[in-house]
ZASE-764632 format. One record per residue: y, x, z of N, C-alpha, C in turn; residue number from 1. Coordinates in pm, 1 decimal, decimal comma. Atoms other than C-alpha are relative to their C-alpha. Example, Ala and Ser with C-alpha at 12.3 -4.5 7.8 and 13.67 -1.06 7.14 Angstrom:
2
[[-119,0 89,0 0,0] [-450,0 1230,0 780,0] [120,0 90,0 0,0] 1]
[[-119,0 -82,0 -6,0] [-106,0 1367,0 714,0] [109,0 -77,0 73,0] 2]
% end
This chain:
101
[[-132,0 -40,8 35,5] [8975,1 5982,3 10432,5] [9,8 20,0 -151,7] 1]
[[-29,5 -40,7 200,7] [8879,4 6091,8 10064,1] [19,0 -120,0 -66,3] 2]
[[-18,1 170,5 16,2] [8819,3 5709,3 10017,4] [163,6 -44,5 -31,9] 3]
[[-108,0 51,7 -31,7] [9156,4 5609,4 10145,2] [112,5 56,6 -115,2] 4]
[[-104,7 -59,1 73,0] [9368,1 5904,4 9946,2] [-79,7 -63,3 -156,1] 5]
[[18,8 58,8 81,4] [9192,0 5778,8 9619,6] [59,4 -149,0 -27,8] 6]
[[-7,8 143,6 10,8] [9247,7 5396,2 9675,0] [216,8 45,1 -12,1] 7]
[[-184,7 -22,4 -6,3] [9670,2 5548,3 9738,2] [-10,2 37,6 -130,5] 8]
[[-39,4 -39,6 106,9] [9623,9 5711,1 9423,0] [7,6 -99,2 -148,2] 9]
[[46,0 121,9 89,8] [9479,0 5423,1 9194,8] [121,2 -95,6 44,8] 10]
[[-85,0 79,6 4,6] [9745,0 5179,1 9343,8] [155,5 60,0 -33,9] 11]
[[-123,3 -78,9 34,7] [10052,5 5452,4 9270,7] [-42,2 -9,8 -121,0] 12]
[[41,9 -29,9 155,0] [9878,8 5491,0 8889,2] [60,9 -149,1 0,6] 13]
[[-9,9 89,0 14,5] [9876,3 5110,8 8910,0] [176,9 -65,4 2,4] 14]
[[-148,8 19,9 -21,5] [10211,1 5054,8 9022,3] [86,5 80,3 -124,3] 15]
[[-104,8 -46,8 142,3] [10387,0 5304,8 8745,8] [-51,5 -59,2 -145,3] 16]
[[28,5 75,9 154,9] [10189,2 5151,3 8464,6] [16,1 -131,8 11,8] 17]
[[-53,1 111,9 13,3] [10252,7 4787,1 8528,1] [194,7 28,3 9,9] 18]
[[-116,5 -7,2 -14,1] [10579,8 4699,8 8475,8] [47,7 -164,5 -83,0] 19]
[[-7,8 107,4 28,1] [10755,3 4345,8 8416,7] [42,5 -55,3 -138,7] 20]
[[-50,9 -20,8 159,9] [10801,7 4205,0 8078,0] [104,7 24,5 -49,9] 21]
[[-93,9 42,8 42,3] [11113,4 4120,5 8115,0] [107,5 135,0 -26,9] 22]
[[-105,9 -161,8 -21,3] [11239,9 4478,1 8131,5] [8,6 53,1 -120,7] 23]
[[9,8 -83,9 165,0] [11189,3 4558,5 7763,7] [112,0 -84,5 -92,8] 24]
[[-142,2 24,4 126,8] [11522,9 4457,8 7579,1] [-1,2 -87,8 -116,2] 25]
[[3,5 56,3 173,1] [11531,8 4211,8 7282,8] [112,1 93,0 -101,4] 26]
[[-69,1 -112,5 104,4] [11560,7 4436,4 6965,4] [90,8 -116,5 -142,2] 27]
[[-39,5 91,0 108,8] [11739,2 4272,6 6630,9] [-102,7 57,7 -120,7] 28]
[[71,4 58,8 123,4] [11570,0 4139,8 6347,4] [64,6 -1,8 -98,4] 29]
[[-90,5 53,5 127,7] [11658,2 4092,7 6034,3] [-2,6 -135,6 -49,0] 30]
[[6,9 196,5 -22,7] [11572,2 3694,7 6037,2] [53,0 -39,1 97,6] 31]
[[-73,8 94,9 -119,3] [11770,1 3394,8 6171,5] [-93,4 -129,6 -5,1] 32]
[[106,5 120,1 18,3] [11560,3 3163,4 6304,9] [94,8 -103,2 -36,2] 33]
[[-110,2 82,7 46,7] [11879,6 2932,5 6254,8] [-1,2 -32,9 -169,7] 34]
[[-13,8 31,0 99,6] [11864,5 2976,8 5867,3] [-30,2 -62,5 -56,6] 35]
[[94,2 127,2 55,5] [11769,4 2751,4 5597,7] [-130,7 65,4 -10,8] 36]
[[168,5 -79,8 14,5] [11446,7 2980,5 5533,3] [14,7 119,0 46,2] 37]
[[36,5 -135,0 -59,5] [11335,9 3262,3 5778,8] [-93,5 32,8 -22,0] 38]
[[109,2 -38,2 4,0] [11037,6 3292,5 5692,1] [17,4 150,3 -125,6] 39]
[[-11,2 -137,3 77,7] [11029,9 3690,4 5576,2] [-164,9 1,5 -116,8] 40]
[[108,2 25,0 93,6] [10693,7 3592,3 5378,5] [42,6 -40,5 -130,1] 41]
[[-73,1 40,6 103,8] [10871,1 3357,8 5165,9] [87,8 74,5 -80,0] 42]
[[-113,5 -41,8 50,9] [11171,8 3547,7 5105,4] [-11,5 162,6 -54,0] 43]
[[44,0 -120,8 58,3] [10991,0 3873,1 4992,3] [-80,2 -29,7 -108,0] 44]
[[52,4 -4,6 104,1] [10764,3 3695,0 4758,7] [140,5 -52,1 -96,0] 45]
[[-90,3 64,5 75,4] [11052,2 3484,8 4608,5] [113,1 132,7 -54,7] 46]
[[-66,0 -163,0 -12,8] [11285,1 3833,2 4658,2] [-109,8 60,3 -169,5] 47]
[[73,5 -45,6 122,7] [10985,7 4001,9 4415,2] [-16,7 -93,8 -126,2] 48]
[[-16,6 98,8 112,4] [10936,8 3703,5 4167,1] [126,6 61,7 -33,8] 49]
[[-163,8 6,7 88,3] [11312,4 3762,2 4083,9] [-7,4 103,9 -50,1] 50]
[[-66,3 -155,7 5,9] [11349,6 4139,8 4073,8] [-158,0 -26,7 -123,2] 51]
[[62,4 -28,8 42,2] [11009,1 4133,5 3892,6] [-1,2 -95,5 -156,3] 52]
[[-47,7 42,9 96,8] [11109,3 3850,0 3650,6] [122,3 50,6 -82,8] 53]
[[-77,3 -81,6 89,4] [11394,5 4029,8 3546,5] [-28,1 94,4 -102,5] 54]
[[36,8 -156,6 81,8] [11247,1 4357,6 3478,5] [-108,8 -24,0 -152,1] 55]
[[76,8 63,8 62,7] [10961,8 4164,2 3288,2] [90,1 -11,8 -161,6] 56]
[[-103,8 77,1 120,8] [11240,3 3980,0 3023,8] [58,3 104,7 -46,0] 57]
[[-61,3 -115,4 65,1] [11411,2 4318,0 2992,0] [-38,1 78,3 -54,4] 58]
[[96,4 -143,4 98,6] [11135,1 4512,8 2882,1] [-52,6 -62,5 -116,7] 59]
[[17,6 14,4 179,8] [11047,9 4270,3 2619,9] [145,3 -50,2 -72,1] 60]
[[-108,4 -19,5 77,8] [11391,8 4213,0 2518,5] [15,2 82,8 -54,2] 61]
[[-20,3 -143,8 76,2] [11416,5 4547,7 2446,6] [-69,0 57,0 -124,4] 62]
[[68,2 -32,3 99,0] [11174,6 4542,8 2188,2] [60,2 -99,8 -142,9] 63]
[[-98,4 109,4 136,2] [11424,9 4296,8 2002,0] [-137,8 -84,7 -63,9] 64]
[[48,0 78,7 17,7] [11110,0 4124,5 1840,0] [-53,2 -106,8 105,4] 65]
[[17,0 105,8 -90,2] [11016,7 3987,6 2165,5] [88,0 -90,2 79,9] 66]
[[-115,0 80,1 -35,4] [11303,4 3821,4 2228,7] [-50,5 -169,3 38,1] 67]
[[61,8 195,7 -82,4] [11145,8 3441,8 2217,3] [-112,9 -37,1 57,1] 68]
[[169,1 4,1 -86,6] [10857,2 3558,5 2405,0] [40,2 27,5 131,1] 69]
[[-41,9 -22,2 -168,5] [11080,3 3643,8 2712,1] [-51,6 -81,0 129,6] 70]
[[93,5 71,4 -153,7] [10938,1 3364,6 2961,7] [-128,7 9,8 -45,9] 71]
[[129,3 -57,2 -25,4] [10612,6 3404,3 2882,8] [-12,0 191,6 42,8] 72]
[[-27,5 -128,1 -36,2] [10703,7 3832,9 2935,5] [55,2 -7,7 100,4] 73]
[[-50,6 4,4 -131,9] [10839,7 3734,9 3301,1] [-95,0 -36,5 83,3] 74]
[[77,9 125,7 -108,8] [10567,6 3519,8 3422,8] [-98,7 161,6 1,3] 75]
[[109,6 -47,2 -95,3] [10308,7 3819,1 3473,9] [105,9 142,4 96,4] 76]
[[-70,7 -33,2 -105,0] [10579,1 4031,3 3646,2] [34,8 -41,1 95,8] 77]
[[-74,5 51,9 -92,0] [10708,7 3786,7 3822,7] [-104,2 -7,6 135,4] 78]
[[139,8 25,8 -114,1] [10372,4 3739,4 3988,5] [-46,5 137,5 86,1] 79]
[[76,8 -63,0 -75,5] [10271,3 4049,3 4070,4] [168,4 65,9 79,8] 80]
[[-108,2 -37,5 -41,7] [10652,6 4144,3 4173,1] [9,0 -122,1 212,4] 81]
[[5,7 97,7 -156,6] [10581,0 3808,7 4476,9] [-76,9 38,8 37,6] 82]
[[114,4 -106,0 -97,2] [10270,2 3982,4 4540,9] [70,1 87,6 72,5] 83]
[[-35,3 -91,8 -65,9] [10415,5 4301,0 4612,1] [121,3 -27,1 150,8] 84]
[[-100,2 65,1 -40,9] [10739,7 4091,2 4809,9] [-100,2 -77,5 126,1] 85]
[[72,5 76,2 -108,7] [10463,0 3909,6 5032,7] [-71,5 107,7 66,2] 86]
[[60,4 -126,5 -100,5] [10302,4 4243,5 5144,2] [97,6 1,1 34,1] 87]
[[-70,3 -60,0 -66,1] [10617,0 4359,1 5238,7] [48,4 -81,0 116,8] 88]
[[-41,5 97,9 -109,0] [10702,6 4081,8 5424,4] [-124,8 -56,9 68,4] 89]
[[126,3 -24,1 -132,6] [10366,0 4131,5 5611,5] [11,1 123,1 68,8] 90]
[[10,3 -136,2 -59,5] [10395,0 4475,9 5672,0] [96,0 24,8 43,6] 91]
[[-95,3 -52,7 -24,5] [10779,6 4533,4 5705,4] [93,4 -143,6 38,9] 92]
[[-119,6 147,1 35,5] [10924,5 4188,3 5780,8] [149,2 44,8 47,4] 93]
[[-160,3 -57,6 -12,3] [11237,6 4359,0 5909,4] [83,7 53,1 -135,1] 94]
[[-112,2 -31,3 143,2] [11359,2 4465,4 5574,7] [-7,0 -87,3 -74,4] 95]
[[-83,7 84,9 90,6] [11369,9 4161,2 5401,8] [78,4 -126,3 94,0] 96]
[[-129,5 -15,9 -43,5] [11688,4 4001,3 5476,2] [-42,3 -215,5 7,7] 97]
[[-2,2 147,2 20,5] [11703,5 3592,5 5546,3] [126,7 -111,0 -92,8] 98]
[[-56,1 35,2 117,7] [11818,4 3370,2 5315,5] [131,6 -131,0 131,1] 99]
[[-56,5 104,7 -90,5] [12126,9 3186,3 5522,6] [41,5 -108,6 -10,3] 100]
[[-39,3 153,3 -15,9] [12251,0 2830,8 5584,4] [119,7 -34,0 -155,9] 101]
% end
């Protein structure tokens, strides 16, 4: 009998922890697979390149002599700005946004 009430108990455990896939809801994304580029990899490094090329050109603009040194003063922001833009779009791909059609 102790047998039997065990084997009821293991198939009741069994029974509330399975459960079918289909029962879990599709959540929203922030990518369309439809777009011209979903890929949230891409669009976080490219996303950082920009924001990080900006900031780059503005900080040596600001020094008024570096004014005709501005693309060379973008290019190592820009890089580590797609770095940072490609983590995020490993770690968080829901917050960067897809680039649409």
């Amino acid at each position: 009998m102790a047998q039997s009430a065990a084997a009821v108990s293991d198939e009741a455990t069994a029974a509330e922890v399975a459960q079918p896939v289909a029962a879990v809801a599709a959540q929203d994304i922030a990518t369309n697979p439809n777009a011209a580029n979903h890929d949230p990899l891409a669009n976080g490094a490219a996303a950082g390149a920009a924001v990080g090329a900006v900031f780059g050109a503005v900080v040596c603009a600001a020094t008024i002599v570096g004014i005709p040194l501005i693309p060379l003063c973008a290019l190592g922001p820009a890089f580590q700005g797609a770095l940072v833009g490609l983590l995020v779009g490993v770690l968080a791909p829901d917050a960067v946004p897809q680039i649409l059609p």
